[in-house]
N, C-alpha and C positions, 0 to 999 in steps of 0.2 A: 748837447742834445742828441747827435747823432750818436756818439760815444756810448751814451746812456742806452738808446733804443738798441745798438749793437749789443749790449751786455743783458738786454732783458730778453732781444730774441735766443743768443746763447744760452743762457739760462734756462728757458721757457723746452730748448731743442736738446738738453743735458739733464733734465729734471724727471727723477724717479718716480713722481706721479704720471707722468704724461706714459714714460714707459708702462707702468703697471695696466695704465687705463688701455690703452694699447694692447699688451697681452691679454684683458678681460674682454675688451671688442672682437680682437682676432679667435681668441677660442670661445666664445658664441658665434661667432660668425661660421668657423670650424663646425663646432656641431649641427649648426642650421643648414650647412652645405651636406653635408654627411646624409642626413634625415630627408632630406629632400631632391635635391639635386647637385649632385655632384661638379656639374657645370657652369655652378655660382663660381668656385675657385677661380676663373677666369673673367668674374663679373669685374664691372670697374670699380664697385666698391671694397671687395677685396682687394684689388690690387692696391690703391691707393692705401688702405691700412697697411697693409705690408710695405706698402715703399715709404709710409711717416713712421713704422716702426725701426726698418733700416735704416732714413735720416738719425731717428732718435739713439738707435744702440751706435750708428757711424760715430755720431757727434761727442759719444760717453767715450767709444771706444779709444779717441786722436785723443780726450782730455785723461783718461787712464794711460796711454803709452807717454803722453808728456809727461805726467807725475811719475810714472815707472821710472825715466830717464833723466831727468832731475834727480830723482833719488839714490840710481845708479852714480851719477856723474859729485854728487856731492862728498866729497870727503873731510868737511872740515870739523872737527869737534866742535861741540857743542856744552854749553855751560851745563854740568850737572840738576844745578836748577830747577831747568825745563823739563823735567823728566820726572816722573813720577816715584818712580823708585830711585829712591837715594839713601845715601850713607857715609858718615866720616869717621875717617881712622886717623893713627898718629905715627908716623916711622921716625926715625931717627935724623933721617935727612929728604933732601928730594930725592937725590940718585937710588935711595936703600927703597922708598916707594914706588920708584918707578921700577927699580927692577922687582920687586912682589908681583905689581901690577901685569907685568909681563908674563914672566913665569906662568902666574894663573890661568891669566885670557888665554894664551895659549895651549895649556893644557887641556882647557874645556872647548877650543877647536876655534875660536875666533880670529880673525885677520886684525892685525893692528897697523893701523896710519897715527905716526906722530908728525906734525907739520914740521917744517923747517922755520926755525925764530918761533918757536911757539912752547918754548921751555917749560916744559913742568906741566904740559899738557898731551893727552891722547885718547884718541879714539878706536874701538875695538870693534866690529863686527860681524856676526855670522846669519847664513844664509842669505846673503843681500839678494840672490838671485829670484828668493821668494817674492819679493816685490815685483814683478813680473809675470806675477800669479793673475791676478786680477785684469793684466791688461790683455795676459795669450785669454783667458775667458771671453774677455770680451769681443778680441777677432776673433773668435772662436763661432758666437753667435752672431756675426756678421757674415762669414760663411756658410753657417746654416740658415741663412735668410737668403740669401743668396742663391744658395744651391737649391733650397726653395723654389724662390721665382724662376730657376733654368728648369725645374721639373714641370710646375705650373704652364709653362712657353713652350716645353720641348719635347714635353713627353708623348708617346705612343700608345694604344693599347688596343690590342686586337684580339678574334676568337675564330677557330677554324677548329673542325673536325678532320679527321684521317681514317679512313677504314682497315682495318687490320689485314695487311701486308699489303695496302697502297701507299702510293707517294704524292706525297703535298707539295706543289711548286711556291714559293711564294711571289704571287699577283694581287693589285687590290681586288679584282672581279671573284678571289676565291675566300674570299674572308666572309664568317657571318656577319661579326661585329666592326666596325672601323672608329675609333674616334682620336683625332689628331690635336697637337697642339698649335698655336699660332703660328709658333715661331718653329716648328718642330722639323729638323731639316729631312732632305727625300734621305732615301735609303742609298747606304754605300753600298752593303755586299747585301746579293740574294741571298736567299737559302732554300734547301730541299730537303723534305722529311719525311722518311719513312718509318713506319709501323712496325718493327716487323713481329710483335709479340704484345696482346695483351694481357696483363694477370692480375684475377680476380683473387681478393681475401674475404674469408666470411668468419660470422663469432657460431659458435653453437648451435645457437638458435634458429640458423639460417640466414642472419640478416646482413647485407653488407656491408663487409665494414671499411674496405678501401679498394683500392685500384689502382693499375702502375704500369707502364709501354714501354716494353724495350725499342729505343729507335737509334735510327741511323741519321745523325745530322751533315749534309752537306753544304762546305760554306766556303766561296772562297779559296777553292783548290782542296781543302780541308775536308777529313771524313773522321766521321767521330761518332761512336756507339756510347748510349748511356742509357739510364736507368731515368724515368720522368714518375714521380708519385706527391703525395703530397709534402713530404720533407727532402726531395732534392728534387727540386727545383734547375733544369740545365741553363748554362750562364754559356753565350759564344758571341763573342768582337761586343755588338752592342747591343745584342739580345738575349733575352731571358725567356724562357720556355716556361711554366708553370702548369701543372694539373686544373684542368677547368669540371671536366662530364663525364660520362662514357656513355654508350647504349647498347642495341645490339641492330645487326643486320640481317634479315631475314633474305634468303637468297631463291628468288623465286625462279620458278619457269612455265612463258605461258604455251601453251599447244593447243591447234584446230582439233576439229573432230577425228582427221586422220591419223593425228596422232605427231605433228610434222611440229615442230620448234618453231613460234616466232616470233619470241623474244624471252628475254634473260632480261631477271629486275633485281639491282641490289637496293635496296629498301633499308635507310638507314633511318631509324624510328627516333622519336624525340625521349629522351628522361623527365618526367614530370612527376610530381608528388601533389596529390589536393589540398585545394585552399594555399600552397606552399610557393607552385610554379617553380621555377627553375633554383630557385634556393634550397634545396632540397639537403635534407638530414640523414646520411644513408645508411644507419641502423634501423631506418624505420621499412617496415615490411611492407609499406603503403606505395614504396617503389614502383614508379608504372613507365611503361614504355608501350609509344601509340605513335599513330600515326596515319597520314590521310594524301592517298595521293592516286592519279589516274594511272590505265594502263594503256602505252603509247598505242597510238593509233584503232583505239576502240572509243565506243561509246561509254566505256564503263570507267567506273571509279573505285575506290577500295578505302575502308576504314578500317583498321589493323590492332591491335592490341599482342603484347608477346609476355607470354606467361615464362617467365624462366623453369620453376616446377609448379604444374598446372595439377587442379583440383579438381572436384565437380561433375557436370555432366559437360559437353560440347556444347549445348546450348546456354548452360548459364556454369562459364568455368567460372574459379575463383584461385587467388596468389596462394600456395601453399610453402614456398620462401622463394627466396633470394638464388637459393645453388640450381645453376641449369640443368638438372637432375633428368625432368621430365620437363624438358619445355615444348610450349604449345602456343598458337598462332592461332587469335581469333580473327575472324573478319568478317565484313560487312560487306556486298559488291552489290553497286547499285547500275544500273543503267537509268540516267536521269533519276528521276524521282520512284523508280520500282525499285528495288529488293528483290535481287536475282538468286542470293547464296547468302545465309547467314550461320556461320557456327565455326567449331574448331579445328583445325588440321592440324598433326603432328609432322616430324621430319619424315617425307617420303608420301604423305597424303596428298591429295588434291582437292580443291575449291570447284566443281562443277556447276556452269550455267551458259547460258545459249549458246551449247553445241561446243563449248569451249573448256580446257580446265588450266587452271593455275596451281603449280605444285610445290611444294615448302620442300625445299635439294638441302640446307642448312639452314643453321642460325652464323651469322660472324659477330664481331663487335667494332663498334666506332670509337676512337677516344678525340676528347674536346681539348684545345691545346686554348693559354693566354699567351700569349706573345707580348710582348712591353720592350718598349725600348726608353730610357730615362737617364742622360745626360746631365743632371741635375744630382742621381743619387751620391755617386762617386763624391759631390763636394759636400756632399751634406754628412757625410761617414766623415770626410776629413776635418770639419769642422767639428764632428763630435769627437774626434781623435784631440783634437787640439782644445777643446774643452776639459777634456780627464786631465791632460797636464797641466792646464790650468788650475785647477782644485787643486792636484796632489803638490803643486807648487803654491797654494794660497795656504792647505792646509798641513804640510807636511814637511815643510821647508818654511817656518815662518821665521820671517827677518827677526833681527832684535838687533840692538846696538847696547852697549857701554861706553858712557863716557867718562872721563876722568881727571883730574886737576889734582897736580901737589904742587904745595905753594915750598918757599925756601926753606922755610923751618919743619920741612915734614909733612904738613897736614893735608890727610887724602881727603876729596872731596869724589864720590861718584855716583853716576846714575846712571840709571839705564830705564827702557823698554824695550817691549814688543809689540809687532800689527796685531797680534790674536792673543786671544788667553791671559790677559794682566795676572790674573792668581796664580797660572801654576810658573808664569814669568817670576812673578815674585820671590817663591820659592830658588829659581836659579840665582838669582839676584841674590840674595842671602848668602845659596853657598860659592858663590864668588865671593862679598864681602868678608863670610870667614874663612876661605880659602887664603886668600890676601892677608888679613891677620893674623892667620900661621903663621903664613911665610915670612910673613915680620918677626913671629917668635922663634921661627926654628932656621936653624944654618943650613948654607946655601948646600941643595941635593937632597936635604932631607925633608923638601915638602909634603907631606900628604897629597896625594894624588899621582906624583912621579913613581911612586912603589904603589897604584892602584887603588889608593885611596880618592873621597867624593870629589876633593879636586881637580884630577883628571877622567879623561875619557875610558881610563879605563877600572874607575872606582865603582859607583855602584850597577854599572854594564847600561842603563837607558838616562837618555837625556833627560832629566827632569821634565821639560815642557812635550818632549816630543812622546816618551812615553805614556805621558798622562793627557796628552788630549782628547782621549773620548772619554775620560772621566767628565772634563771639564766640559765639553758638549750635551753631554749625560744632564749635568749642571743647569748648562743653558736652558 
């Protein structure tokens, strides 16, 4: 009874339904996370599909490396028989059989085991290592589940801004965005980043079509200059740098009536597109930078808009592109709820109201950095490393065996398969068997295949099965 209940829960925990159903739970559950919230991946119902999916490829993967090892460690011939492909010839004695049988196998690259006490029998094999296909696949995807759940538990991902030619310390108090994982350990090395160059690309049209910061990363005694855009990405100890935003900074200056300095404002404006928010598509010309913020120790406030090449009148500008050609700063300055100054200023204009003016000295630029830190990815890259040799060993390297019996009077008996492709197997299996009954007709050296004929490796230049398996696929 217990015997029994042990072989049904095995069963039930190695059974390719449970896996499938499995992989269709987890990738709806995948896209539902995606479309919604991204912070289900850590819900307890993902985790637990992911941890009965890992019981389930664990349990396939211990029962694949048994059978891989078994079949490695197995050398004994086997009755022609059992094998599907078979055939019998006639030599003249055992020994004139057995040496044909040799000669051939070996020409066409197989390893031969004849047992000791086991006369007139033997076994030939190649590619045995392909059998081990199936099982690196399957640890294969037990480390990619794996290195899964360490990114799920470990991961980091943060957003912070830089002003062009300032430096970013790394503090949690200077991040916009923070969100951590469970398990996700503190930080080993700081780091510190500087700006020192931001460069804008545009298409024809005006519109923009990318962006990219020269910076200086310090890390860890390490100083290290690189390029940040959207296809390189900077990678340092266990951080990743990615291109997030950019904007720009308007650099103000406010002054009394006398004329006397009493404050300096760097103004770094938000990037937003309508209807779109921060998802923004930056070919489109609908690119806005805005922004809303007080001026220290006044009653007043300020609602800001920055035209890169500005249109229109001062009072109602409009975007004429993307290239900072002609750019222009609108704004709004309210003291409470009045409306003190409303319209445009260029570089070197001023904003006049009560007795006071504020004056647009530049424009600079901001860029948005992601920071990620993912412990997790590292094994999930080695598991997919160890997946492709798996395949190229299931599919490229497939085992096959020959077996074979000559009885006293001559009479060959043999058979063979292989794991994949019975048909184009077949075919080999053929010119083995008349390779072998050549060599029974013709004297010793003068085999077909030793002078490069189909016998040997070096007869018609590709393996029968190996050449032709994506016919046979094709097929499938």
């Amino acid at each position: 009874m217990v015997r029994a209940a042990r072989q049904a829960v095995w069963r039930l925990l190695t059974s390719v339904r449970l896996a499938l159903g499995l992989i269709v739970a987890l990738t709806a559950g995948t896209m539902y996370a995606v479309s919604t919230d991204r912070r289900l991946f850590g819900s307890w119902w993902f985790l637990t599909l992911t941890a009965a999916f890992l019981l389930n490829t664990g349990c396939c993967t211990w029962m694949q490396l048994r059978k891989a090892w078994r079949r490695q460690m197995d050398q004994r011939p086997r009755s022609p028989g059992s094998y599907r492909e078979q055939a019998r010839l006639q030599a003249p004695g055992r020994d004139t059989g057995l040496l044909a049988l040799r000669r051939v196998l070996r020409l066409r690259g197989y390893r031969l085991v004849e047992p000791e006490g086991g006369a007139g029998r033997l076994l030939a094999t190649r590619f045995r290592l392909g059998a081990w296909g199936s099982a690196f696949f399957h640890v294969a995807l037990v480390i990619v589940i794996l290195g899964a759940l360490a990114t799920m538990g470990t991961r980091s991902f943060a957003t912070f801004g830089v002003y062009e030619g300032a430096r970013f310390t790394d503090h949690p108090d200077g991040y916009v965005t923070v969100r951590r994982g469970l398990l996700a350990p503190s930080r080993q090395e700081a780091f510190a980043l500087t700006v020192n160059r931001i460069d804008l690309q545009f298409d024809e049209g005006g519109a923009l079509k990318d962006f990219a910061a020269d910076v200086t990363l310090e890390q860890g005694g390490r100083i290290r200059r690189a390029v940040v855009d959207g296809s390189r990405p900077l990678r340092a100890g266990s951080h990743t740098f990615y291109k997030n935003l950019f904007g720009y900074v308007p650099l103000l200056t406010l002054r009394d009536t006398s004329g006397a300095v009493v404050s300096r404002l760097a103004v770094g404006l938000d990037t937003t597109m309508p209807g779109v928010g921060a998802d923004v598509e930056l070919k489109d010309t609908r690119l806005g930078y805005s922004g809303d913020f007080p001026i220290p120790s006044t009653p007043y406030r300020v609602r800001a808009k920055f035209y890169p090449e500005v249109g229109g009148s001062r009072l109602s500008p409009v975007l004429k592109s993307q290239v900072p050609r002609d750019p222009g700063l609108w704004l709004e300055v309210r003291k409470f709820s009045e409306v003190e100054f409303q319209g445009l200023i260029r570089p070197g204009e001023s904003a006049q109201f009560g007795g006071m003016s504020l004056t647009l000295d530049k424009v600079s630029k901001w860029y948005g950095f992601s920071v990620i830190e993912d412990y997790g990815v590292a094994v999930v890259f080695a598991g997919a490393w160890l997946a492709l040799l798996g395949l190229a060993l299931m599919y490229l390297f497939i085992p096959r065996e020959v077996s074979a019996e000559v009885s006293a009077s001559g009479e060959i008996w043999i058979g063979g398969r292989a794991e994949r492709f019975p048909g184009l197997f077949a075919e080999e299996f053929a010119a083995v068997a008349a390779g072998v009954s050549q060599a029974l007709a013709t004297p010793a050296g003068e085999v077909e295949g030793e002078k490069g004929g189909p016998a040997g490796r070096g007869g018609a230049g590709l393996d029968p099965l190996w050449g032709r398996v994506g016919r046979e696929v094709g097929r499938t």
